[in-house]
C-alpha positions as CSV (number, residue, x, y, z in Angstrom):
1,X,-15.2,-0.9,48.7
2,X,-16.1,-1.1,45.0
3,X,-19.6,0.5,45.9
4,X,-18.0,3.4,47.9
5,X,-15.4,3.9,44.9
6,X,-18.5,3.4,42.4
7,X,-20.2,7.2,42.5
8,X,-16.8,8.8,42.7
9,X,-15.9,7.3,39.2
10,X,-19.4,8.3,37.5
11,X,-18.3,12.1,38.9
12,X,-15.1,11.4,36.8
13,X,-17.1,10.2,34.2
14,X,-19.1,12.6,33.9
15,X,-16.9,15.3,34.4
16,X,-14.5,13.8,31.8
17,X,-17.4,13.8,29.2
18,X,-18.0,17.8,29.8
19,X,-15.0,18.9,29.5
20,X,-14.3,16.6,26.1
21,X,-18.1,17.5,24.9
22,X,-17.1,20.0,22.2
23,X,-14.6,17.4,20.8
24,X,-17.5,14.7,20.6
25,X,-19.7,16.5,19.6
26,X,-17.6,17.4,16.3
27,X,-16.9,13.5,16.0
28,X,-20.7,12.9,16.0
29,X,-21.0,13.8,12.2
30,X,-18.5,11.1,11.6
31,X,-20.0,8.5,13.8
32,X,-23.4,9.0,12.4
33,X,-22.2,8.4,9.0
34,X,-20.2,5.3,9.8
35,X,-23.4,3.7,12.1
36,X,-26.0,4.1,9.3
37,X,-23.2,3.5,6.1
38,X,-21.1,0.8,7.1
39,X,-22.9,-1.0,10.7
40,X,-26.5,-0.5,9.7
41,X,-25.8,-2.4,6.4
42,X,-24.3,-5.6,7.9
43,X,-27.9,-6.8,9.0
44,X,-27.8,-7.4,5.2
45,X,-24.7,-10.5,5.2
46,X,-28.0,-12.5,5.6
47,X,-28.7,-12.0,2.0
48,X,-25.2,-14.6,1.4
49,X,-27.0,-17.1,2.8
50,X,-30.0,-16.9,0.7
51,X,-32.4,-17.5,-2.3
52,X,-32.8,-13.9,-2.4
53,X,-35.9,-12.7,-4.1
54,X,-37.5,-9.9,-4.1
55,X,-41.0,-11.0,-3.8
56,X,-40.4,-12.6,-0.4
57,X,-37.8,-10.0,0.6
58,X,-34.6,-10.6,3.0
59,X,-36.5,-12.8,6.2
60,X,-38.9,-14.5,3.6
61,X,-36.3,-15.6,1.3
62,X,-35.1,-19.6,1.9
63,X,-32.2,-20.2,3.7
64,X,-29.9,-22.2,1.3
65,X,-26.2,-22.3,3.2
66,X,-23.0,-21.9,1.3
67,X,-24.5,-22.8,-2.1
68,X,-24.0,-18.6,-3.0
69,X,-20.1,-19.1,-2.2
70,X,-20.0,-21.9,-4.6
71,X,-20.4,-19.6,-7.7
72,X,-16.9,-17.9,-7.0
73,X,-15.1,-20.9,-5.8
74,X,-16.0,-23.0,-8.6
75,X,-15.7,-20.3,-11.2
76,X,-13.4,-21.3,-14.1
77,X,-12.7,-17.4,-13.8
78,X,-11.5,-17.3,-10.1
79,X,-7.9,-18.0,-10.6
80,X,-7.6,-15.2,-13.0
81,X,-9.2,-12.5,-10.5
82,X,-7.7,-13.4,-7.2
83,X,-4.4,-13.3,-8.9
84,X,-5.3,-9.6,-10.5
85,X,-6.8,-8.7,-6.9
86,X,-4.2,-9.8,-5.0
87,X,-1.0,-9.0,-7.3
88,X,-2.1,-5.3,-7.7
89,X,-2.9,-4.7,-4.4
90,X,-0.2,-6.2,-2.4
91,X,1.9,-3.9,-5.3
92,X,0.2,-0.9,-4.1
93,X,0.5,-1.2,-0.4
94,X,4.4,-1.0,-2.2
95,X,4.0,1.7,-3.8
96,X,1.6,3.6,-1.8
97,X,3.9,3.1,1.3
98,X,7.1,3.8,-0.4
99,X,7.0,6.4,-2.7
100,X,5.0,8.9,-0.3
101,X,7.6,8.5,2.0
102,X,10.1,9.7,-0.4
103,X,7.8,12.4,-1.2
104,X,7.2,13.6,2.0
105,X,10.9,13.5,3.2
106,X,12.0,15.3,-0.1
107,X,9.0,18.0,0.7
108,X,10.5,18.1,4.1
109,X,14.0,19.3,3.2
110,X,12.3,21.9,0.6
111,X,13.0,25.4,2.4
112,X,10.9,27.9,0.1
113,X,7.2,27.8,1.1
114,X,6.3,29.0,-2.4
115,X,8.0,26.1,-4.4
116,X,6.8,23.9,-1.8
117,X,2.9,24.9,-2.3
118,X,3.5,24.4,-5.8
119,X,5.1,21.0,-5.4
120,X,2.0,20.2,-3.3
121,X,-0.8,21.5,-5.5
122,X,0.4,19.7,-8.3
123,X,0.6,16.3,-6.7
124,X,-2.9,16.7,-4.6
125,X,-5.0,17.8,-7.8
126,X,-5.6,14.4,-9.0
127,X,-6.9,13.2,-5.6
128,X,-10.0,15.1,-6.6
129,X,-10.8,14.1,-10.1
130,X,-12.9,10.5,-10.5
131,X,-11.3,7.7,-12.1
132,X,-14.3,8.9,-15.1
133,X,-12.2,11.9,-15.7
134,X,-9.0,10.2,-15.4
135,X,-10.2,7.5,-18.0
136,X,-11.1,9.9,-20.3
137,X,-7.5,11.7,-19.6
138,X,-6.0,8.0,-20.1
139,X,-7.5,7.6,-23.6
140,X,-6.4,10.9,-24.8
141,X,-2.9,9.1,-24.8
142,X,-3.8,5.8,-25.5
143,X,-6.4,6.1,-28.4
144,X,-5.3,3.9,-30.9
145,X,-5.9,6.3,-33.8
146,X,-4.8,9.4,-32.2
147,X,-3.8,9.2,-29.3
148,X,-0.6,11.3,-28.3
149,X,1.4,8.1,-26.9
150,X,0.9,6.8,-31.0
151,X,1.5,10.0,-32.4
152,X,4.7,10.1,-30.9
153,X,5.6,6.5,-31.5
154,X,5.1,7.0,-35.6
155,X,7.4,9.8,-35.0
156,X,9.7,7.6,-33.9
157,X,9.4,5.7,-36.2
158,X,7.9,2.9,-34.4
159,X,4.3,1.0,-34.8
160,X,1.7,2.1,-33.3
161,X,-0.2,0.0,-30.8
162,X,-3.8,-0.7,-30.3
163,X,-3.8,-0.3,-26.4
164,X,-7.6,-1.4,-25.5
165,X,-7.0,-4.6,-27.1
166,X,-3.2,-5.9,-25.8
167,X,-3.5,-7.0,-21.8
168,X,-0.2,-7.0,-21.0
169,X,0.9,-3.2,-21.2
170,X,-2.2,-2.9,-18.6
171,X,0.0,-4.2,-15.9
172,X,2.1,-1.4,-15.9
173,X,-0.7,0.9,-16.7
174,X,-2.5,0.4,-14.3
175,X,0.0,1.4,-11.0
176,X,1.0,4.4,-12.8
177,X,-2.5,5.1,-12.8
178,X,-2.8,4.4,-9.2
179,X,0.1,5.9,-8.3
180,X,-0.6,9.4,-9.6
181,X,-3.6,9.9,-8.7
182,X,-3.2,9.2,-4.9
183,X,0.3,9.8,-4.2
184,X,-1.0,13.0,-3.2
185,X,-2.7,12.5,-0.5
186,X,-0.9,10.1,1.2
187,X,2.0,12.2,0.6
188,X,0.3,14.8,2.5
189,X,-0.7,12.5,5.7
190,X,3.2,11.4,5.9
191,X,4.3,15.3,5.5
192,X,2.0,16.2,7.8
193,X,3.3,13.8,10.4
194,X,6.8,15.2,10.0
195,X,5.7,18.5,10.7
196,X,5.1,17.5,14.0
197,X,9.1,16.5,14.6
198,X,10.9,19.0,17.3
199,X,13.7,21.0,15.2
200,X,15.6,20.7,18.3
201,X,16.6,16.8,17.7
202,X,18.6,17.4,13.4
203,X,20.0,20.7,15.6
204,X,21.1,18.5,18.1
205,X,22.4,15.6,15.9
206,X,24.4,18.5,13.5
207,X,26.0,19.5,16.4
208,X,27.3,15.9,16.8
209,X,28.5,16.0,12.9
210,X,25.7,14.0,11.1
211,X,25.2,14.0,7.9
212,X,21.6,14.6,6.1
213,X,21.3,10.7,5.6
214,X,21.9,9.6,9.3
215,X,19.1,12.5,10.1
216,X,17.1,10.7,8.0
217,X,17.3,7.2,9.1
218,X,18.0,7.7,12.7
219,X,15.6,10.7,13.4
220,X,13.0,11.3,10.4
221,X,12.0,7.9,9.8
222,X,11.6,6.2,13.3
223,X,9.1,9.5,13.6
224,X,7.4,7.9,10.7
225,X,7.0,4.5,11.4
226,X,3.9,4.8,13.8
227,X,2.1,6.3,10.3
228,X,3.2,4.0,7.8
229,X,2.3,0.5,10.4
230,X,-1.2,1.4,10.9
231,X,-1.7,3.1,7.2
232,X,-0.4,-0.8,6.1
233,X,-2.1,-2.5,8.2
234,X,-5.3,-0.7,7.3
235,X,-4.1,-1.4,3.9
236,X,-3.2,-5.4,4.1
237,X,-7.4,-5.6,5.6
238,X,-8.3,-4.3,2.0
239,X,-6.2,-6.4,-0.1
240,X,-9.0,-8.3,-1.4
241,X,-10.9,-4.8,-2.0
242,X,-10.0,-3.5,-5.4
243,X,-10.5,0.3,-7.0
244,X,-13.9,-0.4,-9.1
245,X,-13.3,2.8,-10.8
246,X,-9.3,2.4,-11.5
247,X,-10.2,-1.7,-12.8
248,X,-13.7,-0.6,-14.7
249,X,-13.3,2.7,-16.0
250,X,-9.6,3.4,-16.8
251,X,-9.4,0.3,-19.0
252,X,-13.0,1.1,-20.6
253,X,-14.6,-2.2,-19.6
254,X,-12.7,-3.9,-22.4
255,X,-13.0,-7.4,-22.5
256,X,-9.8,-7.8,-24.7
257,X,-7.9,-6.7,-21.4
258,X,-9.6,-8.5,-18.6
259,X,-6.3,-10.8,-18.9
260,X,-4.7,-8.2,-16.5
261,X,-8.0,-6.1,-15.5
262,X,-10.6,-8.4,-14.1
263,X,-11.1,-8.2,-10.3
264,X,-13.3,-10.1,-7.9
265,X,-15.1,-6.4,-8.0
266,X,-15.7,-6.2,-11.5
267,X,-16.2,-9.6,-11.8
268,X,-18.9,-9.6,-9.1
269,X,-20.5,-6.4,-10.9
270,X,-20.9,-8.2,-14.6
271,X,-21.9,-11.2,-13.1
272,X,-25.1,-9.3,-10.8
273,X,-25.9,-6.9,-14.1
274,X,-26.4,-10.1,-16.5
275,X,-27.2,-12.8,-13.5
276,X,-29.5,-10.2,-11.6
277,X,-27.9,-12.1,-8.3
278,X,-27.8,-10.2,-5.5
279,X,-27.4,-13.1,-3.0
280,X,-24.1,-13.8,-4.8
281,X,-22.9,-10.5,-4.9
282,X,-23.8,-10.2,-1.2
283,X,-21.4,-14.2,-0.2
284,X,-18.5,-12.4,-2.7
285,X,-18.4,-9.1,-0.8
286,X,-19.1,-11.3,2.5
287,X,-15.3,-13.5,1.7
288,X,-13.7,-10.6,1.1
289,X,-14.6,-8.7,4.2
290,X,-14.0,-12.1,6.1
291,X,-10.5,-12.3,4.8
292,X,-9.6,-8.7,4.9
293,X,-10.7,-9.0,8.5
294,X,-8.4,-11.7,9.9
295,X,-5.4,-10.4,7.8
296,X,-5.4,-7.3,9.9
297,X,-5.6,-9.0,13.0
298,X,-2.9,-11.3,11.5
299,X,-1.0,-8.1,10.4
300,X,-1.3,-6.4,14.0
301,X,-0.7,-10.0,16.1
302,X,2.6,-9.9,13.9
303,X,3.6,-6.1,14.7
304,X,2.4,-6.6,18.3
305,X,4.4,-9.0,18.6
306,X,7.9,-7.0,17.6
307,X,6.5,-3.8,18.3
308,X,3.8,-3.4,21.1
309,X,3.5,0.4,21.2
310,X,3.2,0.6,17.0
311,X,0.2,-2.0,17.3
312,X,-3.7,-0.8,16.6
313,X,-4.9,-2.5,19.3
């Protein structure tokens, strides 16, 4: 039986794949550049369990273990930057999940197409400048000589305050940093997902007397909430995976402020420019990818388990 059914299902097959060919083959761009950027480069997680050198190269090199994932667990330092990495992020997957939302449901309820194109252009610019530019932008304010933030804090009447060299302000700094500059575009993902919501169900519920609040929670949200689980789940697997540019440029590399600023990513990047170890680099960014990946299958198990039809897989 399975044989006769066999050539029947390669017709389907095969017919299938014709008439969805154009839409591969517009994927293919895509698939290339994850197989040779992110699968290709995994025959390199050998390099963790190393003595890399570069004489002897990746095979040649001798096979010494765990001893590379000894120099982050038994850094004095590591405290300090899985704190940092961990605080911040688990903030942002916060901030990046609720104020886009707001966004996006404020954008939604804006009826002038020119006002709302402005709104949008404004908040989608930053996406597109690096955190170089945006560092540079940063100390414009924060200069301690002339920066406009001191300016206006003498005018005050108030001291001025040396921002490269106190930590703490950085923790704020730093997610109004974030938040700026991507807000944007995630904004724009979660707009673009209302867009898709049938006009028919608010004419249907103002007909039954709701108000614009029980549109919102009963109608514009649920059509949301597909978006905003897989976006934080996505987001949970790179908690241990911090901004390099937001954590190394925007605070100059200061070492005053790595109280607030140090990351296992910066961290990782002094330590391989004055150490020269790649091997180590390669068992940091090894744990990290480890851990990011059983949180999203923790993450998913979890919103499987209340939510089947939400779930990534």
């Amino acid at each position: 039986m399975d044989r006769e059914k066999r050539p029947g299902s390669i017709a389907r097959f095969l017919k299938d794949l014709g008439g969805n060919l154009p839409l591969l083959l517009l994927t293919l761009p895509m698939a290339a550049y994850v197989f040779i950027f992110n699968y290709l480069p995994m025959g390199g997680i050998i390099i963790a369990f190393k003595n890399y050198r570069y004489d002897e190269g990746i095979l040649g090199s001798k096979w010494i273990g765990l001893e590379n994932f000894k120099f982050f667990f038994t850094s004095p330092d590591m405290w300090r930057i899985t704190r940092n990495t961990l605080g911040y992020n688990a903030l942002f997957i916060v901030l990046g999940l609720v104020i886009p939302v707001a966004f996006a449901l404020l954008f939604f309820g804006i009826r002038s197409k020119t006002a709302l194109k402005i709104h949008q252009t404004t908040m989608f610019f930053p996406h597109f400048l690096s955190w170089v530019v945006v560092a540079y932008m940063a100390y414009s304010f924060l200069n301690p000589q002339s920066g406009l933030l001191n300016v206006m804090l003498e005018k005050l009447g108030l001291v001025p305050v040396d921002w490269y060299i106190k930590a703490a302000p950085w923790a704020a700094i730093i997610p109004i940093a974030y938040v700026w500059k991507t807000v944007g575009m995630s904004t724009l993902m979660y707009y673009a997902a209302l867009m898709g919501v049938d006009h028919e169900y608010f004419e249907a519920a103002s007909l039954e007397g709701a108000n614009k609040w029980q549109m919102t929670t009963k109608i514009t949200l649920p059509f949301l909430y597909p978006l905003m689980i897989i976006l934080t789940v996505l987001a949970i697997g790179h908690i241990f995976y911090a901004d390099f540019g937001l954590f190394y440029q925007l605070p100059m590399n200061s070492s005053m402020l790595y109280a607030t600023t140090d990351v296992i990513d910066t961290y990782v990047i002094r330590a391989l420019r004055e150490n020269g170890n790649i091997a180590m680099a390669s068992a940091a960014d090894f744990y990290k990818g480890i851990v990011g990946f059983a949180l999203v299958l923790l993450t998913n198990a979890i919103v499987r388990k209340r939510s089947a039809e939400n779930a990534l897989f």
